[in-house]
BAVEXZA-435149 format. One line per 2 residues: number of its first residue (from 1); for each residue y, x, z of C-alpha. Coordinates in Angstrom, 3 decimals. Each point is the difference from the previous one (the first is absolute). Example, Ala and Ser with C-alpha at 12.3 -4.5 7.8 and 13.67 -1.06 7.14 Angstrom:
BEGIN
1	-4.500,12.300,7.800 | 3.440,1.370,-0.660;
//
This chain:
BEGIN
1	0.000,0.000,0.000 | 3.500,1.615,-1.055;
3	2.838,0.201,2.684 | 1.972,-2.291,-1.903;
5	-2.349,-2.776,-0.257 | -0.534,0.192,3.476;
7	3.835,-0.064,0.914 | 0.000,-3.178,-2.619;
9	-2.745,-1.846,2.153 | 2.119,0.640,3.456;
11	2.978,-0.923,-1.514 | -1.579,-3.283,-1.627;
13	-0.952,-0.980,3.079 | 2.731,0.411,2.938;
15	2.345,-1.163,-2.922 | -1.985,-3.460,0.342;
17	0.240,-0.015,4.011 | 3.460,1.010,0.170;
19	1.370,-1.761,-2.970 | -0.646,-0.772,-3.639;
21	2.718,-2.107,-2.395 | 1.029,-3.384,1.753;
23	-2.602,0.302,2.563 | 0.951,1.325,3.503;
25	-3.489,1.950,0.296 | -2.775,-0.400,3.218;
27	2.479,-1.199,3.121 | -1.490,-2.373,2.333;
29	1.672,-3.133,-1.863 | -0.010,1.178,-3.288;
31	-2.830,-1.190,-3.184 | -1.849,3.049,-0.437;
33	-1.081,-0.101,4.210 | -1.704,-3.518,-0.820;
35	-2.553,1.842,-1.442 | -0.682,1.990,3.389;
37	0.231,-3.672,1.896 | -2.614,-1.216,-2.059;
39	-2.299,2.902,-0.465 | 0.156,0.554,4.035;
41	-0.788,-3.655,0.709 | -3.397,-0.417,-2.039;
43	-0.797,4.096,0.667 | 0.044,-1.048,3.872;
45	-2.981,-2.229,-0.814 | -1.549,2.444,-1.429;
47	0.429,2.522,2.623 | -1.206,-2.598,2.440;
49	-2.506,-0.660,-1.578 | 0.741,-3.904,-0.343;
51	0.383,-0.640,-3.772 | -1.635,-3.285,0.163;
53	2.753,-1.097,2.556 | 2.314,0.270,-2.876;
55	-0.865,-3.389,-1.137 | -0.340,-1.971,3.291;
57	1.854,-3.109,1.015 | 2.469,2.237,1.975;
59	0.631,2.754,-2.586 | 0.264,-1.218,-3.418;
61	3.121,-1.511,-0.016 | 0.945,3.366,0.671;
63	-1.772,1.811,-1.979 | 1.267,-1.938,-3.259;
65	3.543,0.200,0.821 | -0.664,4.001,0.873;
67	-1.407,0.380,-3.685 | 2.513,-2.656,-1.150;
69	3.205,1.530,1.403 | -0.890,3.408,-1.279;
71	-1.029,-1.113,-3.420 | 3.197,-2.126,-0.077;
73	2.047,3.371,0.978 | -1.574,1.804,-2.847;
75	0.818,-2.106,-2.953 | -3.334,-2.143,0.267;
77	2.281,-3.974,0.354 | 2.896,0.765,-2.844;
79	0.538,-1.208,-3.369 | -3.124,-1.553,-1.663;
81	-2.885,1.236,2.680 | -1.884,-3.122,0.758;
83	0.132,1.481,3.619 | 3.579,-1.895,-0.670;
85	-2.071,-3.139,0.197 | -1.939,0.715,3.185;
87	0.101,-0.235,3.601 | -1.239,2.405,2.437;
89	-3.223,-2.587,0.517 | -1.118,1.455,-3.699;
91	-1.167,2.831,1.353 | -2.479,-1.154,2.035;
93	-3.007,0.183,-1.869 | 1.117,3.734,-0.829;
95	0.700,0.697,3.848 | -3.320,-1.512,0.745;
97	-1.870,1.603,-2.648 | 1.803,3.837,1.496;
99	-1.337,-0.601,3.273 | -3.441,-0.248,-0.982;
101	0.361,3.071,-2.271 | -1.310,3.177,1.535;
103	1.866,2.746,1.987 | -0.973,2.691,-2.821;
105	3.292,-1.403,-1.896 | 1.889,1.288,2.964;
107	-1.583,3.047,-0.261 | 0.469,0.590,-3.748;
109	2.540,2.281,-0.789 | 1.007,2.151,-3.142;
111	-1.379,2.993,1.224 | -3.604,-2.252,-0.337;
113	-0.119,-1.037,-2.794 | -3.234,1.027,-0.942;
115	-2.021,-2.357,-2.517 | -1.715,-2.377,2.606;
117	3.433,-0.709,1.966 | 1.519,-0.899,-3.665;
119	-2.321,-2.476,-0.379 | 0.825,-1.655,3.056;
121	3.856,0.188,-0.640 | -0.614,-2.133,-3.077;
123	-2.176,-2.374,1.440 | 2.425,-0.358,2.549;
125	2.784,-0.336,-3.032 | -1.939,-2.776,-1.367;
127	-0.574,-1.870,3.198 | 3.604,-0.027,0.827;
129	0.589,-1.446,-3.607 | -2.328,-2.786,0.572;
131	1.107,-1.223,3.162 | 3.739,0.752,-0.658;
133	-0.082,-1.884,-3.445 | -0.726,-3.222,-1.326;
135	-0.656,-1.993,-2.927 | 3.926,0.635,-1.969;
137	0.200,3.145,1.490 | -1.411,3.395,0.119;
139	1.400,2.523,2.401 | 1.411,3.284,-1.553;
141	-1.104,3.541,0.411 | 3.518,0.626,1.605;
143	-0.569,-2.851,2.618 | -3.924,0.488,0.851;
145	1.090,4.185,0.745 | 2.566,-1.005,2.069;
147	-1.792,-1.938,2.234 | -2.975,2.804,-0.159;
149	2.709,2.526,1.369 | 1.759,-2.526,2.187;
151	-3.194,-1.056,1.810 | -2.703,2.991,-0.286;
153	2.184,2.859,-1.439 | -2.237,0.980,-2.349;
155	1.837,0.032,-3.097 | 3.660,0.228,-1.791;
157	1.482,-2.588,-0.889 | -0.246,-0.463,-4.074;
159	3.784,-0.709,-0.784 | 1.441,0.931,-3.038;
161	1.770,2.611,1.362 | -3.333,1.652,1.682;
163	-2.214,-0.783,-3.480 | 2.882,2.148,-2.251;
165	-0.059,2.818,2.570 | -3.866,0.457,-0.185;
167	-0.378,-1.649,-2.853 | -2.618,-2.513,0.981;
169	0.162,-3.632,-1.779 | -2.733,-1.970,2.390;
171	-2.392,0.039,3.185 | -3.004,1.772,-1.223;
173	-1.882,3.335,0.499 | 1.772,2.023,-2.055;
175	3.204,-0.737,1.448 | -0.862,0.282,3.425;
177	-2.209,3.370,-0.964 | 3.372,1.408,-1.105;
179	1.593,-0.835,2.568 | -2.476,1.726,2.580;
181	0.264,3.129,-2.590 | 4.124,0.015,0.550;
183	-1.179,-0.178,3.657 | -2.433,3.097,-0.203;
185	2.990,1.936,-1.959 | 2.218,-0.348,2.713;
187	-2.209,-0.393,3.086 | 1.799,2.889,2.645;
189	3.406,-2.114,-1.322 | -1.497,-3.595,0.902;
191	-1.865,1.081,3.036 | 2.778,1.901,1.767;
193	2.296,-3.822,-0.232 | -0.478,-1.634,3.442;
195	2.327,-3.013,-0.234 | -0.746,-2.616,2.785;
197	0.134,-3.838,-0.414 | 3.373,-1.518,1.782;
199	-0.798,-2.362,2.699 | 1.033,-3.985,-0.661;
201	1.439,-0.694,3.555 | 0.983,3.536,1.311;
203	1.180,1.284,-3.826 | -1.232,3.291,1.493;
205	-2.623,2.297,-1.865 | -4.075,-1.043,0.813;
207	-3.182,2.529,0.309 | -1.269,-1.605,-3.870;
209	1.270,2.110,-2.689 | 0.538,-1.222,-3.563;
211	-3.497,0.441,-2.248 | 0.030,2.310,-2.758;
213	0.065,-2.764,-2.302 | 3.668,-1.071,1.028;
215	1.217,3.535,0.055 | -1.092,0.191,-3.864;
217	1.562,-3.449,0.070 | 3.087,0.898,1.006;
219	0.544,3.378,-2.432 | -1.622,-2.289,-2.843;
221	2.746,-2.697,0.744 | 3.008,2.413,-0.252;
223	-1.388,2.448,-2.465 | -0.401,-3.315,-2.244;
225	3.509,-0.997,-0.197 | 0.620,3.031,-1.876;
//
């Protein structure tokens, strides 16, 4: 890996937490930190190991407007996204389908993306489409990834501006294989970023650390724009 590229990565990425065009970067109350609200509220399941609770009568009012809020924050409710159309009740089935999912997705990250984890990434990919979608309308690659990285952390997000920088056009193997080989090309660079999750109610910083997925996330997402 060249000095330069490496500098590039760094850059990319504190220039999305401290700021990056009309957005005010990762502050407590700012868009980018629903991501950590969300990802720290299902992770916490995980980590307790009480997935299935997800979907009980006393969480899953929660946990739809936790995925709702942070897909709503990240462009998933504007324009012509049948999300538009929805309430937070639509994602029950999804939220109820996650919580019987198993822990592996939690433990998924780029760095493991070896051929039998891949697998289960996409079968996860088209789960989330079934449940999410319905008879007028399929769910895009852009919205099933965010909720993957939202929820699990597992992958990027597929936005445009992360598909131009890696040049990746859909959810499959190849795509995520070249993402795990930008990954391998800049491993010391990725593993020596320890950015911890903000905390919803004390806005201070947590003991989970953003996944290697949302680190290439974030330098995809700026690097993009270009």
């Amino acid at each position: 890996m060249s000095l330069r590229l490496k500098n590039n990565i760094l850059v990319s990425i504190y220039q999305y937490l401290d700021e990056s065009s009309k957005n005010k970067g990762r502050a407590p109350e700012e868009r980018y930190t629903s991501f950590d609200y969300c990802y720290n509220y299902f992770y916490s399941f995980y980590k307790e190991g009480k997935i299935n609770q997800l979907s009980s009568d006393k969480n899953i009012q929660t946990s739809c407007l936790q995925l709702g809020f942070y897909l709503a924050s990240w462009g998933m409710f504007r324009g012509s996204t049948f999300l538009l159309q929805k309430s937070s009740r639509h994602f029950r089935k999804l939220i109820i389908t996650i919580s019987r999912m198993s822990p592996e997705l939690w433990e998924i990250d780029v760095d493991k993306y070896n051929v039998d984890n891949l697998n289960i990434l996409l079968i996860c990919r088209r789960q989330i489409s079934h449940e999410l979608g319905d008879r007028d309308n399929t769910p895009s690659d852009t919205l099933i990834t965010k909720i993957m990285l939202g929820v699990f952390g597992n992958v990027p997000a597929f936005d445009q501006n992360v598909k131009k920088c890696f040049k990746i056009y859909r959810v499959d193997k190849n795509s995520l294989s070249k993402i795990r080989r930008f990954y391998e090309e800049n491993k010391q660079t990725f593993d020596d970023i320890k950015i911890p999750t903000l905390d919803f109610i004390t806005g201070k910083e947590t003991s989970i650390y953003y996944p290697k997925a949302k680190l290439i996330d974030m330098y995809g997402f700026i690097n993009g724009q270009a």
